[in-house]
C-alpha positions in Angstrom: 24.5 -33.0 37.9 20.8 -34.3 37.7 19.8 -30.5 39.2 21.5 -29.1 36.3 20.0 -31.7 33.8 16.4 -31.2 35.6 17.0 -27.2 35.1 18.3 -27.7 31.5 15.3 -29.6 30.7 12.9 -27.3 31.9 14.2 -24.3 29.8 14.1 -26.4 27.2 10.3 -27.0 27.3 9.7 -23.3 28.1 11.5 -22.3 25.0 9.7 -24.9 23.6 6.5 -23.3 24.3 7.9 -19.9 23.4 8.5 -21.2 20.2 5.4 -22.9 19.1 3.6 -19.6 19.5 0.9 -18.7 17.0 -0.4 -14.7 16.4 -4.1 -14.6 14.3 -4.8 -11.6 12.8 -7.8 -10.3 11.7 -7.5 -8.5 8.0 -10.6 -6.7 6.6 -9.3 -7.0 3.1 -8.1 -10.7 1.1 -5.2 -10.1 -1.4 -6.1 -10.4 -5.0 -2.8 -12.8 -5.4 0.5 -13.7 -3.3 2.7 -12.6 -6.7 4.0 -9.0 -5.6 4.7 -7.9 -9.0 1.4 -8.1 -10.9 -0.5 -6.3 -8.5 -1.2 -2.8 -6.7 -3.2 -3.9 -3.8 -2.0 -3.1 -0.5 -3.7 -6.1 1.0 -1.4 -8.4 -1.1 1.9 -6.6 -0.2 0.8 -6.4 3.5 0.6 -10.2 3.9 3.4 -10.7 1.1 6.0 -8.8 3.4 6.6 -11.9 5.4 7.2 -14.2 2.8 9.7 -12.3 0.5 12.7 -9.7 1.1 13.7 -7.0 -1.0 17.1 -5.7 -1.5 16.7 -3.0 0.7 13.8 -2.0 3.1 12.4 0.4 5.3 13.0 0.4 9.0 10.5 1.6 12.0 11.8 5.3 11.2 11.6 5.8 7.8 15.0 5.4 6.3 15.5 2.7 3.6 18.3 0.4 5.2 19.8 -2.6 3.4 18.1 -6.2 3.3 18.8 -9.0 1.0 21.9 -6.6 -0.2 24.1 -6.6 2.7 25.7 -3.1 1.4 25.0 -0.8 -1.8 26.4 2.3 -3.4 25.5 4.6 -6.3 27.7 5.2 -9.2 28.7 9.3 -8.7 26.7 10.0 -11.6 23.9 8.6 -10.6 23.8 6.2 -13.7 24.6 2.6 -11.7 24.2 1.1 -8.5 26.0 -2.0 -6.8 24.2 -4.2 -4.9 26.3 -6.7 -2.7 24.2 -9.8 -1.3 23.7 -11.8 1.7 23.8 -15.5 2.1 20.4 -16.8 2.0 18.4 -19.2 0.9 15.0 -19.4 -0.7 12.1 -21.2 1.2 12.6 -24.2 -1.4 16.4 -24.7 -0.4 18.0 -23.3 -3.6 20.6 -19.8 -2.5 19.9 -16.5 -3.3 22.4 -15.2 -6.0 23.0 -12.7 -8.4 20.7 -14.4 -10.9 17.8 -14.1 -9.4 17.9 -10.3 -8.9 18.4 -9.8 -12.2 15.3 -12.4 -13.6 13.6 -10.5 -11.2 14.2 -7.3 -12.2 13.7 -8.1 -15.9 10.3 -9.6 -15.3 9.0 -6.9 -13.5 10.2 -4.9 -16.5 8.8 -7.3 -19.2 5.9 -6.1 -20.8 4.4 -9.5 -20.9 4.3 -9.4 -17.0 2.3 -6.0 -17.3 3.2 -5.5 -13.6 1.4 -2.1 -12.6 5.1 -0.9 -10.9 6.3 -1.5 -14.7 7.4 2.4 -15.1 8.9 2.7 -11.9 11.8 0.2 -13.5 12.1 1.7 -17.0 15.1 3.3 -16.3 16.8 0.0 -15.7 19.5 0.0 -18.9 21.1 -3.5 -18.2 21.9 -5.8 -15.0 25.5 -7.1 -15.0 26.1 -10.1 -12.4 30.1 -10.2 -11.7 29.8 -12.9 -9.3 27.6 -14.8 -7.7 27.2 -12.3 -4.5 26.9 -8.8 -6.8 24.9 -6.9 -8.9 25.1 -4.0 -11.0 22.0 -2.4 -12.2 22.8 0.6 -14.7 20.4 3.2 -15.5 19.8 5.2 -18.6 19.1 8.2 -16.7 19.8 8.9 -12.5 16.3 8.1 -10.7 17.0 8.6 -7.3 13.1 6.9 -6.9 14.9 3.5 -8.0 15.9 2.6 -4.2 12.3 3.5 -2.7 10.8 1.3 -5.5 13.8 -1.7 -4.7 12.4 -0.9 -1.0 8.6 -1.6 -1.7 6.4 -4.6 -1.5 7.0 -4.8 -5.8 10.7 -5.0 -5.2 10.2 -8.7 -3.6 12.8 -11.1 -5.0 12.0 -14.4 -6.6 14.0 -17.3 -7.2 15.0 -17.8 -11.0 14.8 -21.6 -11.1 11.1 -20.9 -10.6 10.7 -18.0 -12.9 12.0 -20.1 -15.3 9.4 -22.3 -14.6 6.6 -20.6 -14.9 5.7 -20.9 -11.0 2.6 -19.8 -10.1 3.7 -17.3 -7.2 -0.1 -16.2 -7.3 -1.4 -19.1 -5.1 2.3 -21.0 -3.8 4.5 -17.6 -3.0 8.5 -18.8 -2.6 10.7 -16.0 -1.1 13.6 -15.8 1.2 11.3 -14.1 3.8 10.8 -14.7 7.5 7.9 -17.0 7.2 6.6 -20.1 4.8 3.9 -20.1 2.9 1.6 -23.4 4.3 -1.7 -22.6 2.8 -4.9 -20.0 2.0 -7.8 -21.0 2.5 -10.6 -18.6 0.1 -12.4 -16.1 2.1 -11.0 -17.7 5.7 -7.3 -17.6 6.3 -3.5 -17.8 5.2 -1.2 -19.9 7.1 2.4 -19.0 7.4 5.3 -21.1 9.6 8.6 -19.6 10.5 11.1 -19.8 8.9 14.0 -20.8 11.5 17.3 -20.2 8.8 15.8 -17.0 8.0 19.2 -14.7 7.3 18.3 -11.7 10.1 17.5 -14.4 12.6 14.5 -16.8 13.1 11.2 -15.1 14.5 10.1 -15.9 17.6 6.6 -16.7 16.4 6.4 -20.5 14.8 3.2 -19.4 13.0 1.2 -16.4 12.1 -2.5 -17.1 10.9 -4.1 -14.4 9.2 -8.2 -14.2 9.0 -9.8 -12.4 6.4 -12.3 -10.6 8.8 -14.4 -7.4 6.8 -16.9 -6.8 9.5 -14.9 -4.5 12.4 -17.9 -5.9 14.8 -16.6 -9.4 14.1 -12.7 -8.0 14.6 -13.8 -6.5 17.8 -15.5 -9.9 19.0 -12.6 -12.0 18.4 -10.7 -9.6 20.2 -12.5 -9.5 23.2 -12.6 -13.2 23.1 -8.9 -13.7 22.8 -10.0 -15.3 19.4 -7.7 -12.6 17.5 -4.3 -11.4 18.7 -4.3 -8.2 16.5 -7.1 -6.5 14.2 -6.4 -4.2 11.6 -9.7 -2.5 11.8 -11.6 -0.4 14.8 -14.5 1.4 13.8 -14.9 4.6 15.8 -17.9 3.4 17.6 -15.8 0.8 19.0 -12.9 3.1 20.6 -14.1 3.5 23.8 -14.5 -0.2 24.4 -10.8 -0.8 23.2 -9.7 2.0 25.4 -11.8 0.3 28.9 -10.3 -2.5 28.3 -6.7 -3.2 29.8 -6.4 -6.1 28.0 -6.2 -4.7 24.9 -4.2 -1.5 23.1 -5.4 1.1 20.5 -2.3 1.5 18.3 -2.3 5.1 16.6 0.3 6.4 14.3 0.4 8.5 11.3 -1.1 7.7 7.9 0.6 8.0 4.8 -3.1 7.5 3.3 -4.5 9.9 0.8 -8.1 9.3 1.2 -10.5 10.2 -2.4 -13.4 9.7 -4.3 -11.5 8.9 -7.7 -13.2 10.9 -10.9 -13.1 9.0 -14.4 -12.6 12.6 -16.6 -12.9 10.6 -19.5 -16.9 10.3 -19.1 -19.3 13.3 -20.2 -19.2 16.2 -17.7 -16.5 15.1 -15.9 -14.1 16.0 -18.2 -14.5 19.2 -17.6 -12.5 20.6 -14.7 -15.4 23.3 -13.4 -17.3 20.0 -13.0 -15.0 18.3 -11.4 -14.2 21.5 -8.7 -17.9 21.7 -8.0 -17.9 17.9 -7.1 -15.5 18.7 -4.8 -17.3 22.0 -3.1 -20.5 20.0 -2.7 -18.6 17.8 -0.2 -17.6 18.3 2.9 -14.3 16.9 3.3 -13.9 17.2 6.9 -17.1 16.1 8.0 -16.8 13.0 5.6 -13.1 12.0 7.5 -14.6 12.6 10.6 -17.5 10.0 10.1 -16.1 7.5 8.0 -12.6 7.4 9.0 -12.7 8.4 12.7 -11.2 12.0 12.0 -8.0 13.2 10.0 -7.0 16.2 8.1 -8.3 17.6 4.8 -6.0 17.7 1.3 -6.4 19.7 -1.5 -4.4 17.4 -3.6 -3.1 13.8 -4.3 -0.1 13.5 -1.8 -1.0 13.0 2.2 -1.0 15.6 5.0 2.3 16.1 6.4 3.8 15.1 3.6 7.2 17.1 2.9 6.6 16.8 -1.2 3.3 18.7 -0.5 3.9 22.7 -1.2 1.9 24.8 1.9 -0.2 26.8 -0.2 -2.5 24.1 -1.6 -5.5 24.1 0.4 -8.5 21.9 0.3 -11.4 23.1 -2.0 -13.8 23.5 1.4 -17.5 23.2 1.3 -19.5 25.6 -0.5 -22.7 23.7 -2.4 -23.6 27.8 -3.4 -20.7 27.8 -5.1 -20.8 24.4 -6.8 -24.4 24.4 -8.1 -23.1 28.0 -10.3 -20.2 26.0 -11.3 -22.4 22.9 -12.5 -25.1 25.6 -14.3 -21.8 27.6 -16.0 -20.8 24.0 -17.5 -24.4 23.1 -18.6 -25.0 19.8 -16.5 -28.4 18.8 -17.0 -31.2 18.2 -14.8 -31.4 14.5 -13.8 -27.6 13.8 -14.1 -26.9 10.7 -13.3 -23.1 9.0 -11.9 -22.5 5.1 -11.6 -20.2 5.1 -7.7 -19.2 1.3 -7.4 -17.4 1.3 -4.1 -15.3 -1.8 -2.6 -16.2 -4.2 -0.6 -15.1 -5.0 2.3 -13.9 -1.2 3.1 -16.5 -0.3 5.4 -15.1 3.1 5.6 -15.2 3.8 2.1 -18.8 2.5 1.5 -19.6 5.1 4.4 -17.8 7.9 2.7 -19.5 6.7 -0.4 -22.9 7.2 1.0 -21.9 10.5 2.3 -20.7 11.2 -1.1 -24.0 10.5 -2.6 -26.1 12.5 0.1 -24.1 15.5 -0.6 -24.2 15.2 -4.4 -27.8 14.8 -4.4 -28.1 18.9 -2.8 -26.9 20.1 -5.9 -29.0 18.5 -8.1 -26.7 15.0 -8.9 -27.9 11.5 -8.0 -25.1 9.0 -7.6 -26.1 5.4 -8.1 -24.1 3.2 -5.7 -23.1 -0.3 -6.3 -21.1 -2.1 -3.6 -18.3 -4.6 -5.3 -16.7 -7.5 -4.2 -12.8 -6.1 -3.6 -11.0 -8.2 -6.9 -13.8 -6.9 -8.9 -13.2 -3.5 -7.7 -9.7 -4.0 -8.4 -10.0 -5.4 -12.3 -13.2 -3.1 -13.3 -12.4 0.3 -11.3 -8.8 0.2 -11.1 -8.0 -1.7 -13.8 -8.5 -1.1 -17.4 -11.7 -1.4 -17.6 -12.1 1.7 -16.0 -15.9 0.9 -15.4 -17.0 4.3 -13.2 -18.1 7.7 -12.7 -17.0 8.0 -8.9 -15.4 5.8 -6.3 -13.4 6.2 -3.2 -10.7 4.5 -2.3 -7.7 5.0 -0.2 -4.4 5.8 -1.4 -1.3 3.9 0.7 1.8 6.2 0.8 4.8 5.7 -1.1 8.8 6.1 -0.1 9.1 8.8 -2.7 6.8 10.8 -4.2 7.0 9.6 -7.9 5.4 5.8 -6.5 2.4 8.1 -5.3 2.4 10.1 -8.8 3.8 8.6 -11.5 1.7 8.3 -14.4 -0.9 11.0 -13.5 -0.8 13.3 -16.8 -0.7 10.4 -19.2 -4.5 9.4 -19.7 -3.9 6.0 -20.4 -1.7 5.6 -17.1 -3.9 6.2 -14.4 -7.5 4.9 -13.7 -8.9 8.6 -13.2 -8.2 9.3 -17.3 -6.3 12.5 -15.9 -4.7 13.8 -19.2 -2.4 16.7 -19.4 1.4 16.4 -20.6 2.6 19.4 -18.4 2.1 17.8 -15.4 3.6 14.3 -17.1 6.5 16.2 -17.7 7.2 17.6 -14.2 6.6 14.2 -12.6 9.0 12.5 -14.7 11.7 15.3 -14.4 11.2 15.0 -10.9 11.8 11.3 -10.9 14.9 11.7 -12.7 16.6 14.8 -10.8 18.8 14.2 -8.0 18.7 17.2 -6.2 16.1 17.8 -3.7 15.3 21.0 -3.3 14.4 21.0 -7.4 12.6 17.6 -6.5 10.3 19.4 -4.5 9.6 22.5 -7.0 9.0 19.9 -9.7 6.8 17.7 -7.4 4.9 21.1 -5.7 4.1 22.3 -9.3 2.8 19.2 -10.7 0.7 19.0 -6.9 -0.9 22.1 -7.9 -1.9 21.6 -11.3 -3.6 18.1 -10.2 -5.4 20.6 -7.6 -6.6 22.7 -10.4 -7.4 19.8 -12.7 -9.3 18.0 -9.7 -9.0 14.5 -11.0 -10.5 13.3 -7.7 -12.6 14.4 -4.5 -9.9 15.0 -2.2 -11.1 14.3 1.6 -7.8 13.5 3.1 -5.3 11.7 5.4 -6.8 9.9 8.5 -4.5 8.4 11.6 -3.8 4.7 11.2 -5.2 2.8 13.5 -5.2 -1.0 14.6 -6.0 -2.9 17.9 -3.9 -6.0 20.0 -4.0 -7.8 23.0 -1.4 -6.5 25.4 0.8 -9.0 25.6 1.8 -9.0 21.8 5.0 -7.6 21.4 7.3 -6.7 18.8 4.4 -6.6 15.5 4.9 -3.2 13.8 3.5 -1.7 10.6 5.9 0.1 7.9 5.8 3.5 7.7 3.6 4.9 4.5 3.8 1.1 2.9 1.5 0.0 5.7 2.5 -3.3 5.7 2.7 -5.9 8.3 6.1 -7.1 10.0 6.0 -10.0 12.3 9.6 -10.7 12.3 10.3 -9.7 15.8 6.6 -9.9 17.3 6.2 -12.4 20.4 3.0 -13.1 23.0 4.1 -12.5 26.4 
C-alpha cells in the first residue's frame, strides 16, 4: 500500500511539472488591440486566437470544422443557417448562450463599431435565438463566404453581459478560449494562463508568454539561449545556423501571403493605370522576394500563388525598366517626380523590399522618399482612412475564401489603394453571393484580371512561411492562410 501511495505520489508531481509548463514566443509585430472586431491586423488576431473561439474554425488541413457550434446546417436555399452550441463558459464564469452570438454578430454589423470585417456581415437579415443552445442567422441573399468569415479571427465571440457594458475588450480581452488573459505589458510581453475548463479539453501548457521581439537577430539569440521556445521570424542570413543546430527546427510551410507595394491611385500620376504598370516593370519582383523574403514565387495579381481562385493565365508584369520609362514619358510624368513610401515598422522584410523598391524606381527617373513608421501608425495613417501615401508594402495574410482577400476592391472608398471601378465591384460581390463554384471562380478569375490590368499595387508575390522552435516543443501549429497561432495542444518535451 505505501509502494502504491509512494508511486501515486510521484506521478502526481511529474504531472505537476508537466502542467506548470510555460512556452515564450518571440513575435516581431505587437497587436494594435486585443478586441477582434475593430481591427484588420494579423498580429492582433494571431495572439487573439487563444483567448476567444468562433463558431466554427479551421483545422491543420484546411477545412472549416465546428467550434463553439457543436453542429450547423444551411437552410437549402442558402438563405439561413443553424448554429447549435456547446456548453461553455466565458473566462469570467458567465455560459455561453444564444445571446451572445447574436450581440456579437450585431455589433460587428453596427456601424458605430466600424469594424473593418463590417461588409463581410451585411448579408446578415436577422438572428433568431429559439433557445438558449441555438441560433438562427438568416440572410438576405446566400453568401456561401458567411462560414469562412464565422471561421476567422473577426468571428471571435464575446460575452453580452459585457457588451452591454461597454467592456473594453481592447486592453482586458474575455473569451471562451483556451487561455486567460493575465496581462500586456507595452512593447514587452502578453501573459496568458490556461484555461483548465476550457470545452475541447484543457492545454497542456499552464502559460504561454509572448515577447514582442522586432529584431530577427534578437529572436535568434533568445533562441540559441533557450530564452525563447518559438520565434516567428528567421531572416535568411540566419538559416544555416537554425539548420546546424539540432536543438532547434526550421518550420516551412506554405504561405497564403500576397506580398505588395500598395499604390494610392487617388494621388496625381498614379491614377493612371500606364503609371501604375510601369511601376510595376521597373521592379523586379523575383529578385525583391528572393532578398527580402528569403525566396517565393511572383503574382501578377492580388490573390497568392497556388491559390485555386487565381485563373492560370495572369502572369506577373516581369522586369522591363525599357519598357516602363516609355510608359512613364506616354503618360507625361515629369522630371523630378517625387513619391512619399512610409513603410512599417517592425517588418524588417518589408522595409528591405521597400529600399529595393526605391533603388529600382530611382533607374527610371522616380525618387521615392522613405519614412519608416511605428506599426499602429502604419495601421491608422496608411491603412486607415487617412490614406497618407504614395507607396508602401505590406503583406497580405490569406483569407478562407476569396471574397475576405477581395472584397471592397472596386469601390474607392473601400479599400486603402483608392482602386475605383464598379465592374470589378460587381463581380466580387456576385461572386460572394453565388453558390456554385465553378461560377465562383469565373466571377473571381475576371475580377483577378481586371485588378492586373488596373495594377492597384506592385505585385512581388507569395513567400514560404517560415518560423523556428526548440525541438522539444510539440504540438504549436499555425492556421493555414489565417496564420495564426494555436497553442492548444502544444507541450515541451
Amino acid at each position: 500500500m505505501k509502494l502504491r501511495i509512494v508511486f501515486a505520489l510521484a506521478v502526481a508531481t511529474v504531472l505537476g511539472l508537466a502542467s506548470a509548463q510555460t512556452v515564450t514566443m518571440a513575435m516581431a509585430a505587437q497587436p494594435d488591440t486585443l478586441d477582434p472586431q475593430v481591427t484588420s491586423a494579423t498580429a492582433a488576431f494571431q495572439v487573439s486566437k487563444s483567448i476567444y473561439d468562433t463558431l466554427v474554425e479551421v483545422g491543420p488541413d484546411g477545412v472549416i470544422v465546428p467550434a463553439l457550434a457543436a453542429s450547423y446546417n444551411a437552410a437549402p436555399d442558402g438563405l439561413a443557417y443553424t448554429f447549435n452550441l456547446v456548453t461553455t463558459n466565458f473566462h469570467d464564469g458567465t455560459p455561453l448562450d444564444s445571446a451572445d452570438v447574436k450581440a456579437t454578430l450585431e455589433r460587428i454589423m453596427a456601424e458605430s463599431t466600424a469594424s473593418p470585417k463590417r461588409s463581410e456581415f451585411t448579408s446578415i437579415t436577422g438572428i433568431d435565438t429559439p433557445d438558449a443552445a441555438t441560433v438562427v442567422v438568416h440572410l438576405s441573399e446566400p453568401r456561401p463566404a458567411l462560414l469562412a468569415s464565422l471561421a476567422s479571427g473577426w468571428g471571435a465571440i464575446l460575452p453580452s453581459e459585457k457588451l452591454s457594458e461597454g467592456h473594453d475588450f481592447g486592453n482586458a480581452p474575455i473569451g471562451t478560449g483556451p487561455f486567460v488573459f493575465q496581462s500586456w505589458l507595452r512593447d514587452n510581453a502578453i501573459t496568458l494562463a490556461a484555461n483548465s475548463d476550457y470545452y475541447q479539453g484543457a492545454p497542456q501548457l499552464a502559460e504561454v508568454v509572448i515577447r514582442f521581439v522586432p529584431d530577427p537577430a534578437i529572436q535568434l539569440q533568445g533562441l540559441l539561449t533557450g530564452e525563447f521556445d518559438i520565434a516567428d521570424t528567421i531572416a535568411a542570413a540566419d538559416r544555416p545556423t537554425v539548420e546546424s543546430n539540432p536543438g532547434l527546427v526550421l518550420v516551412e510551410e506554405p504561405s497564403g501571403l500576397a506580398l505588395v507595394s500598395a499604390i494610392n491611385t487617388r494621388r496625381p500620376y498614379l491614377s493612371d493605370p500606364r503609371v501604375r504598370r510601369a511601376l510595376n516593370l521597373a521592379v523586379d519582383s523575383q529578385t525583391v522576394l528572393d532578398v527580402a523574403y528569403a525566396g517565393g514565387t511572383p503574382i501578377g495579381t492580388f490573390m497568392e500563388a497556388g491559390s485555386p481562385w487565381l485563373p492560370a493565365d495572369i502572369t506577373p508584369y516581369g522586369y522591363d525598366p525599357e519598357q516602363a520609362r516609355a510608359l512613364l514619358a506616354e503618360a507625361g510624368v515629369p522630371d523630378g517626380w517625387t513619391l512619399d513610401m512610409p513603410l512599417p515598422q517592425p517588418y524588417d522584410a518589408h522595409i528591405q523590399a521597400g529600399q529595393m523598391v526605391q533603388d529600382y524606381l530611382r533607374e527610371v527617373g522616380v525618387t521615392a522618399e522613405i519614412r519608416v513608421v511605428e506599426w499602429g501608425v502604419w495601421l491608422s495613417d496608411v491603412y486607415g482612412e487617412a490614406r497618407a501615401f504614395d507607396l508602401t508594402v505590406i503583406g497580405h495574410t490569406g483569407k478562407l475564401d476569396p471574397s475576405g482577400r477581395l472584397d471592397g476592391y472596386g469601390v474607392e472608398s473601400l479599400n486603402y489603394a483608392g482602386y475605383e471601378d464598379l465592374v470589378t465591384a460587381d463581380l466580387i460581390a456576385e461572386g460572394a453571393r453565388e453558390s456554385d463554384t465553378a461560377r465562383r471562380q469565373e466571377l473571381y478569375g475576371d475580377a483577378l484580371r481586371r485588378i492586373h490590368e488596373a495594377a492597384p499595387f506592385i505585385f512581388f508575390g507569395t513567400p514560404g512561411r517560415a518560423y523556428v522552435k526548440q525541438a522539444n516543443v510539440e504540438g504549436f501549429w499555425i492556421t493555414p492562410l489565417l496564420d495564426s497561432f494555436d497553442f492548444r495542444t502544444a507541450s515541451i518535451d
